[in-house]
C-alpha positions as CSV (number, residue, x, y, z in Angstrom):
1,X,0.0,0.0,0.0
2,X,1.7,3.4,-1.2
3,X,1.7,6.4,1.6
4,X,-0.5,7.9,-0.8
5,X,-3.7,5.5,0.1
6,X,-3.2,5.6,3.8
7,X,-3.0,9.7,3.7
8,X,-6.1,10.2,1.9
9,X,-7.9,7.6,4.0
10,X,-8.5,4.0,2.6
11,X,-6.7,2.4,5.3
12,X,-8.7,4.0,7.8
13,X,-12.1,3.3,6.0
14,X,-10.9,-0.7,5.9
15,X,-9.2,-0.5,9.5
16,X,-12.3,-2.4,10.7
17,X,-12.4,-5.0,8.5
18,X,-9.1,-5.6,8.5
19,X,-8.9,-5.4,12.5
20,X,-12.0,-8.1,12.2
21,X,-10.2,-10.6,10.3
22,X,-6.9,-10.9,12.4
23,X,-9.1,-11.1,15.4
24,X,-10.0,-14.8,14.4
25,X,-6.5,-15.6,13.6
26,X,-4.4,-17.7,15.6
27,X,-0.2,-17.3,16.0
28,X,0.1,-19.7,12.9
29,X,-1.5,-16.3,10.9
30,X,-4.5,-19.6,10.3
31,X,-7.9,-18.7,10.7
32,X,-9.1,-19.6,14.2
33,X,-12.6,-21.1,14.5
34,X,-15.1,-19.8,16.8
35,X,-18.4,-21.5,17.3
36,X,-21.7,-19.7,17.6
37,X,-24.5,-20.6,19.7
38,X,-25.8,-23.8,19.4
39,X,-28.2,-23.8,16.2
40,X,-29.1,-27.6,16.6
41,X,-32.0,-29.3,18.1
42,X,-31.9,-31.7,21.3
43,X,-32.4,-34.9,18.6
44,X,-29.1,-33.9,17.1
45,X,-26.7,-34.7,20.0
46,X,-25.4,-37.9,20.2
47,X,-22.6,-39.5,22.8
48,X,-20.1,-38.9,20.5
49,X,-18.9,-35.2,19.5
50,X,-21.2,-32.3,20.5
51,X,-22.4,-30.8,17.7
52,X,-21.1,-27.4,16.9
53,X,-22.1,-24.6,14.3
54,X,-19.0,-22.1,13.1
55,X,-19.7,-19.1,11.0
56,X,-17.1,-16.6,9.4
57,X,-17.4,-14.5,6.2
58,X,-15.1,-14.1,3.6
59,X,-14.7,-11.6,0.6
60,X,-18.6,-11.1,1.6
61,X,-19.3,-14.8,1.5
62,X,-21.1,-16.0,4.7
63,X,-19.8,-19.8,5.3
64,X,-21.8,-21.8,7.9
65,X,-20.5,-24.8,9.0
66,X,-22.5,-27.2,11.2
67,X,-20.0,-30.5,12.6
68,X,-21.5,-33.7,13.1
69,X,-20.4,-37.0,15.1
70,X,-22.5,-39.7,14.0
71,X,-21.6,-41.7,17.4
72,X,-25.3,-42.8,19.3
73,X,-27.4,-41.6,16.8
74,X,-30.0,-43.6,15.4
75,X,-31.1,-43.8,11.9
76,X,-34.9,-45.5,11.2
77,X,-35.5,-48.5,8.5
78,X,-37.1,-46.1,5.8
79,X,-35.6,-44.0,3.7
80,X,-35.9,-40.2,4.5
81,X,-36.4,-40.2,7.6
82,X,-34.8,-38.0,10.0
83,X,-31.5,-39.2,11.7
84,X,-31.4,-39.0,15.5
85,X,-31.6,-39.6,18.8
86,X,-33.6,-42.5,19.4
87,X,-37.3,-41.5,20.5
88,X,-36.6,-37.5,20.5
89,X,-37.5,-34.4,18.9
90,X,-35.6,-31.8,16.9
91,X,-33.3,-33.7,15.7
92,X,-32.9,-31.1,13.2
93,X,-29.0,-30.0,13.0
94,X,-29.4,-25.9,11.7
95,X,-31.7,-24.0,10.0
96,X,-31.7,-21.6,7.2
97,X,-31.9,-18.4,8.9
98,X,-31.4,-15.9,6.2
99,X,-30.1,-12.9,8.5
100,X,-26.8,-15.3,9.6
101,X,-26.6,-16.7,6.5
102,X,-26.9,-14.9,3.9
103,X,-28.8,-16.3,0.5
104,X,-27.3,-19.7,0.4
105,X,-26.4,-20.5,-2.9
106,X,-24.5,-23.4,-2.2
107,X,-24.5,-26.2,0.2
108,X,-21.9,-29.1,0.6
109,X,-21.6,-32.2,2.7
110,X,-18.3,-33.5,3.8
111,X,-17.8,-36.4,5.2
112,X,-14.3,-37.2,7.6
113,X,-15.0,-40.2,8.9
114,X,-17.6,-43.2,7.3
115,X,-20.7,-43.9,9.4
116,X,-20.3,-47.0,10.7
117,X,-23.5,-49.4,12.0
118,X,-26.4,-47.5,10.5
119,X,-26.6,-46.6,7.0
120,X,-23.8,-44.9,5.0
121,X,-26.7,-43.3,2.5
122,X,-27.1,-40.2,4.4
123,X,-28.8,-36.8,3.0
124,X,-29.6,-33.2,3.8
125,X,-33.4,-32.7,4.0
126,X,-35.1,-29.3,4.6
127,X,-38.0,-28.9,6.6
128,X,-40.5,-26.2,7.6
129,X,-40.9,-28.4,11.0
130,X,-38.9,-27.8,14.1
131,X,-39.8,-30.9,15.9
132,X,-39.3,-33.9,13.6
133,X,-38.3,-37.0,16.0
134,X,-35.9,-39.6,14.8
135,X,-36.9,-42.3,12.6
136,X,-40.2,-39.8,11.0
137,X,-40.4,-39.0,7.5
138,X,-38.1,-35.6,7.1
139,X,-39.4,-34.8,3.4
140,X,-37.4,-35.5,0.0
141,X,-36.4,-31.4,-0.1
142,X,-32.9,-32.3,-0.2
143,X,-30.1,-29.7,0.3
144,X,-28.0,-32.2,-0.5
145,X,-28.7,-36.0,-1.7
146,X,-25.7,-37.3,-0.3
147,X,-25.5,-41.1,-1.6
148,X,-23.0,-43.2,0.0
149,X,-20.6,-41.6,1.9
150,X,-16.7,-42.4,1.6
151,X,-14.1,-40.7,3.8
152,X,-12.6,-37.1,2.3
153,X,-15.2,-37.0,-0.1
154,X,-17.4,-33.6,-0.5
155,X,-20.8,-33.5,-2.1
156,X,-22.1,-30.0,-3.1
157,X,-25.0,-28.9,-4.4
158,X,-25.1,-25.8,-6.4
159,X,-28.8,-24.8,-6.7
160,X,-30.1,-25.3,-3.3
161,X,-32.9,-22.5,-3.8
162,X,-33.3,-23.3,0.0
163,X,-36.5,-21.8,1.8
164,X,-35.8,-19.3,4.4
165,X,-36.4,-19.9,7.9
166,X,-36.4,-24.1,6.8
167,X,-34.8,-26.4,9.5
168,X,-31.9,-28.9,8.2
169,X,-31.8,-32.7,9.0
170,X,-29.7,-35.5,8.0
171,X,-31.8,-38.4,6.9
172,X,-31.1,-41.6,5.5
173,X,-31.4,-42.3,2.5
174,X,-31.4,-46.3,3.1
175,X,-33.3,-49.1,5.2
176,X,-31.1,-50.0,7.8
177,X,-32.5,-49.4,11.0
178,X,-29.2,-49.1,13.5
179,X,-27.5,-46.7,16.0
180,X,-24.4,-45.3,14.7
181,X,-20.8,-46.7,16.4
182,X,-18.9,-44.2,14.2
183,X,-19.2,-41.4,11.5
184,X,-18.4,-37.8,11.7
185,X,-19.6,-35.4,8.8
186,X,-19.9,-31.4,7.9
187,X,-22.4,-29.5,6.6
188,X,-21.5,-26.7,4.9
189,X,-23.4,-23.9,3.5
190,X,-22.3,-20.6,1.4
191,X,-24.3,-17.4,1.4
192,X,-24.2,-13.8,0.6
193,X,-26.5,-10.6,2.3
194,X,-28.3,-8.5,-0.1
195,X,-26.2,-6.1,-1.8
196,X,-26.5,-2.3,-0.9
C-alpha cells in the first residue's frame, strides 16, 4: 500500500475489517474457529462429539458450517427419515436463517469419517418443521442427496434455492434401522447478504 492511500484515507475506511479478520487468527496467521451458539436441536446430539455450528465470512461470502459426530445416533428403517436420537425431537442439525446466513447458494456435505452401523446413505433434508423426532419422515427437499458416503469425499449442491427460515436434517437415505458406532460429517453452506 503506497503512503499515498493511507493519507487520503483507505486504510482508515478498511481498519475495521481488517482489524476483524486478524481477530480470528491464531499465532500460525491460520484462521481460528469460533463457534456460535448452538443452532441444533436436542435430537441432534449424540454420545459422541457435540455438535457445533462455526460461521465466518469471507470476501462477503457467509460460510456456515455445522460438525456432526454420528456416534449414538440412530437412523430409522425407511428412507428419509430423520437421523437422530432415538425416540426425540428436533433432531434437526441448523436451519436456514437468512439474516446469519446470507442467500445460500451453495451447500456441501463432507464427510471425515464413514458412518459406521447405521446406513452410509445419508442426506440433507429441509423442513419447515422444528420438531421432527428420529426415525419420521423428514421430506425429500434435499439440500444435499448425499448417496454413500466415503471418507474425504465432498458432495455439493449448487442450486439449493433453499427456503428461508427451513430447518436442516440429515436423513437416511437407506433401510437399515441401527444406531451409529462411528461417522463424523460437515455441513456446509455458502451465502451472501443482499447487496447495498
Amino acid at each position: 500500500m503506497s503512503v499515498t492511500n493511507v493519507s487520503n484515507g483507505n486504510w482508515h475506511s478498511n481498519q475495521d475489517r481488517v482489524s476483524k479478520s486478524i481477530q480470528h487468527l491464531n499465532s500460525n496467521g491460520d484462521r481460528e474457529e469460533v463457534a456460535v451458539t448452538a443452532e441444533h436441536g436436542a435430537g441432534a446430539i449424540g454420545t459422541g462429539v457435540a455438535p457445533a455450528t462455526y460461521r465466518w465470512t469471507e470476501n462477503g461470502t457467509i460460510i456456515t458450517e455445522m460438525k456432526i459426530d454420528l456416534t449414538g445416533l440412530n437412523c430409522g428403517g425407511t428412507a428419509n427419515d430423520a437421523i437422530g436420537l432415538l425416540a426425540t425431537d428436533a433432531c434437526y442439525i441448523g436451519r436456514n436463517v437468512v439474516a446469519t446466513n446470507g442467500i445460500v447458494y451453495k451447500m456441501e456435505l463432507i464427510c471425515l469419517e464413514v458412518p459406521a452401523t447405521g446406513s452410509t446413505d445419508i442426506n440433507v433434508v429441509m423442513s419447515a418443521t422444528a420438531d421432527i423426532q428420529e426415525d419420521e419422515a423428514a421430506g425429500t427437499t434435499y439440500g444435499v442427496d448425499g448417496g454413500t458416503l466415503a471418507a474425504g469425499t465432498v458432495i455439493q449442491n449448487l442450486v439449493p434455492a433453499l427456503t428461508a427460515n427451513h430447518y436442516y436434517y440429515l436423513a437416511s437415505g437407506g433401510t437399515t434401522n441401527a444406531t451409529y458406532s462411528a461417522g463424523q460429517i460437515i455441513v456446509r453452506t455458502y451465502g451472501h447478504a443482499l447487496l447495498t
